[in-house]
N, C-alpha and C positions, 0 to 999 in steps of 0.2 A: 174158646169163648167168643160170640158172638159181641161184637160192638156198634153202638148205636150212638149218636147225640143226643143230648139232653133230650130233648122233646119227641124225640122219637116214640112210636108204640111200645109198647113190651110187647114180645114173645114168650110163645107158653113155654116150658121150661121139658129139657131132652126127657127122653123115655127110654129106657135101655132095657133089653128083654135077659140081661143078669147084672151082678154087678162089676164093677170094674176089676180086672184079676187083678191088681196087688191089692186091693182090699181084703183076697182071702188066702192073701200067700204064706202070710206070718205076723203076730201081734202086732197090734198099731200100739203105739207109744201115746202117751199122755201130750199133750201138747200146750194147753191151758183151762181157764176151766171160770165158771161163774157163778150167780145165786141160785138158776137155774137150770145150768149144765155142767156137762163135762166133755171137752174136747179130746179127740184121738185123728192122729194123721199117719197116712204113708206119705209116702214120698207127694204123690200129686193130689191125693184128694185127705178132705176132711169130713170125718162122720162125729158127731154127737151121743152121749146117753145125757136123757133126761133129767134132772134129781128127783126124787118124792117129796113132796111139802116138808114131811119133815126134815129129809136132809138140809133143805133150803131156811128151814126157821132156824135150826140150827147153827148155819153159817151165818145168819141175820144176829142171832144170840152174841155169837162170836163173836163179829164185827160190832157187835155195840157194847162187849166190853171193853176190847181192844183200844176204841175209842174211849170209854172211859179212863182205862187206865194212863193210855200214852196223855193227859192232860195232868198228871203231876209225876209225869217222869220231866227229865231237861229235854228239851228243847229234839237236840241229838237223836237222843235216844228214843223219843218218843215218834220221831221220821222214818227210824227203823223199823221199830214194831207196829208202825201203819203199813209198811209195805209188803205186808201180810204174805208171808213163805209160806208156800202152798203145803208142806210136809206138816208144819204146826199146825197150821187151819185145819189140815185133815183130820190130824191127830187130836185136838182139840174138839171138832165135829162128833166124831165117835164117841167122846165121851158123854157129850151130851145128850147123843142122842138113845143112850140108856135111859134117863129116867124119863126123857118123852114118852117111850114106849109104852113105860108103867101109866103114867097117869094118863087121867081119861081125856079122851079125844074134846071133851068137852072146854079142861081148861085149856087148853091151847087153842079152841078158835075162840076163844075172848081175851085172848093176850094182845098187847101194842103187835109184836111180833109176827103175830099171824094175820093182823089186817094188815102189816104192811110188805109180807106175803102177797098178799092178797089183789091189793093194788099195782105190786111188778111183775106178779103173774097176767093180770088182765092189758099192763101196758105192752109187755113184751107180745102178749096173743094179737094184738092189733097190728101192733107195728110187723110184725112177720107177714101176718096177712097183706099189710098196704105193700110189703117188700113184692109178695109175691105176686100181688094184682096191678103195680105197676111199675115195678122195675126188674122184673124177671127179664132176662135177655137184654137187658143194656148194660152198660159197660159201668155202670154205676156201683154193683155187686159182683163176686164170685160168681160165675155156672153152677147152679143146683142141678142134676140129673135124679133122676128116680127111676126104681127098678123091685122086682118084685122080692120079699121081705127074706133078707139074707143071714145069716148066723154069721159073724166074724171073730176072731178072737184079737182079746186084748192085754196089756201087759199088767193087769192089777185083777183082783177079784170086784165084780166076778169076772170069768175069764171069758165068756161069751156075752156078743149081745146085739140081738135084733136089730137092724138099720135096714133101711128099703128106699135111702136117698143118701149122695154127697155132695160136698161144696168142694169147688174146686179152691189148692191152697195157694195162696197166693206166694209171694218173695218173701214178705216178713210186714212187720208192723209200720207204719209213718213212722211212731216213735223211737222204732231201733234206727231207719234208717236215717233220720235225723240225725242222734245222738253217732252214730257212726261218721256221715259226713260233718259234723263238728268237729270229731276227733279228728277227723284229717284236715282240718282247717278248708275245708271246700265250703266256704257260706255261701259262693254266687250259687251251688246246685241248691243247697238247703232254702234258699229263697227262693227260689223255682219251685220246692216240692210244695212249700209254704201257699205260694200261687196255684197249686194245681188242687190243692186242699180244700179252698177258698172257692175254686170254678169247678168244685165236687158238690159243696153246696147248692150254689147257684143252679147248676144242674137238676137236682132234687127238688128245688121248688118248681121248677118249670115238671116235673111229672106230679107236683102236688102231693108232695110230703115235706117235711122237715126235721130233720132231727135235733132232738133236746138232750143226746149224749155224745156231744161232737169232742170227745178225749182221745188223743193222738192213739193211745191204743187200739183203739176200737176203726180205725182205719191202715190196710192196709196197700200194696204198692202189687200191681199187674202190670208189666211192662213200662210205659212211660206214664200211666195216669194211677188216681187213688181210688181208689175203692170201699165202701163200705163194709165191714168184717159182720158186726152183729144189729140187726134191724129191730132190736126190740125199743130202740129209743126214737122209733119213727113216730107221729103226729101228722094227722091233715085236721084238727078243730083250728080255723082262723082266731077264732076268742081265746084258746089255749094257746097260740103260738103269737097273739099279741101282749098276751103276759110275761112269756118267754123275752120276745123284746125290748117290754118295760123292763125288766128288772137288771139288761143290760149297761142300764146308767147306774146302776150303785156298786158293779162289782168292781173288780180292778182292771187293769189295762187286760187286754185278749192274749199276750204274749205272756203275760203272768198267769194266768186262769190256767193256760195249756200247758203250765210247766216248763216255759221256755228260757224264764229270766237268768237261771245259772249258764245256759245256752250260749246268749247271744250276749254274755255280760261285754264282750269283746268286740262287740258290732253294735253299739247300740242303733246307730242309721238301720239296722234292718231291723231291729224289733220295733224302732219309730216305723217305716213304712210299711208294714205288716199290720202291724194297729192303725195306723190310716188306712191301711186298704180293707180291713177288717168294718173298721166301722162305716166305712162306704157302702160296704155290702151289705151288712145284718144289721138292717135298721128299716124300720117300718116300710118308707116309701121304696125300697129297693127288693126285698123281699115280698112284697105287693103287687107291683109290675110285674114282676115276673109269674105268680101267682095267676094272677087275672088274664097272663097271654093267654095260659093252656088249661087251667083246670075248669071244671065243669061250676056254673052258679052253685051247684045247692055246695061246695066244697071250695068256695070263695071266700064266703062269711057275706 
């Protein structure tokens, strides 16, 4: 992987004349998966299948039962069934997605459901684009390569399928490694990584984007820095990302938001200086300076 600082140019992203051989050595495993993908890794790299709308309204359906139901289960129980087991969801997806097929195409694009489809399909298309126009080749993201359109196989039906790019996989998530260096009581690293998280961000404004899905999952660990895992929740509208800012005075503290408070129930000095340093950074005049160093007027506001 190529590394850059913050403000650095992007680079165009590698070209490879096949694909990488353990991509077609033997099944890739399941890895994780989202509204609108599904993840599969070897050992170094990571490829994608798509979903079809409907699989994706489908899991939107899901998820906004699940939500309904977990609010008159206890408390408990209801924490559970939000942390939605990827074997149910599936399972639960297939079912649904029988009577979609029947009925007509018609009622489902006037469903909530499918505008709101609709809207995280159009956010996720931008944000990949701005990933790819200007953070390809910095140190900000995985190495994407591209190479000409390969058959692979994988370990679920179906069993092949078409990729002609990967991302390289990174160590693991922010979030596992956190929860790891917790369990071993090493907080001085866990506030390091906390820090580097933080000047992950910063970085990203100075190439003029922002991200509006900064959840510890969604960033993983390359060596000693963080990395951004999925670009759909990138942004460059100054107007959109100073509403983002306002509505950071109503929610709760930052170390709460990220799921850290059972965490740090033991340190609270680092979840105090974590949220100080939080809101030092992602607040209007700080997030703006840095904005206005490198990005171009018409992408300023």
């Amino acid at each position: 992987m190529t590394h850059h600082k913050g403000g650095a140019a992007p680079l165009k992203p590698r070209v490879l004349s096949h694909a990488p051989g353990e991509l077609t050595r033997g099944p890739l495993h399941r890895l994780g998966e989202g509204i609108d993908k599904v993840v599969y890794a070897s050992d170094h790299w990571v490829v994608k299948r798509v979903r079809t709308p409907y699989d994706a309204i489908a899991l939107i359906g899901i998820w906004k039962m699940l939500r309904t139901v977990a609010r008159f289960l206890p408390r408990r129980l209801g924490s559970r069934l939000m942390e939605r087991p990827a074997s149910q969801i599936r399972f639960l997806g297939a079912l649904l997605r029988a009577p979609m097929w029947i009925l007509p195409r018609s009622v489902w694009f006037t469903t909530h459901m499918w505008q709101i489809w609709k809207l995280h399909h159009a956010q996720d298309v931008h944000g990949h684009g701005l990933a790819q126009s200007r953070l390809s080749g910095t140190s900000l993201i995985p190495e994407t390569v591209t190479f000409p359109p390969t058959f692979i196989q994988i370990d679920e039906w179906p069993e092949w399928l078409a990729i002609s790019e990967a991302t390289e996989r990174v160590e693991g998530t922010l979030q596992r490694r956190l929860d790891q260096l917790a369990g071993a009581g090493s907080f001085e690293e866990l506030e390091l990584w906390l820090n580097r998280f933080l000047d992950l961000r910063r970085a990203g404004w100075q190439l003029g984007v922002f991200s509006v899905d900064a959840h510890l999952k969604n960033f993983g660990l390359s060596g000693d820095h963080v990395v951004l895992l999925d670009p759909g929740g990138l942004i460059d509208s100054w107007e959109e990302i100073e509403r983002r800012l306002d509505s950071e005075q109503s929610q709760p503290p930052p170390h709460v938001r990220l799921g850290l408070a059972a965490m740090l129930s033991s340190r609270p000095d680092i979840a105090e200086r974590f949220d100080a340093r939080w809101k030092a950074t992602v607040n209007h005049a700080e997030v703006r300076r840095h904005w206005l160093a490198t990005v171009p007027r018409e992408h300023a506001g």
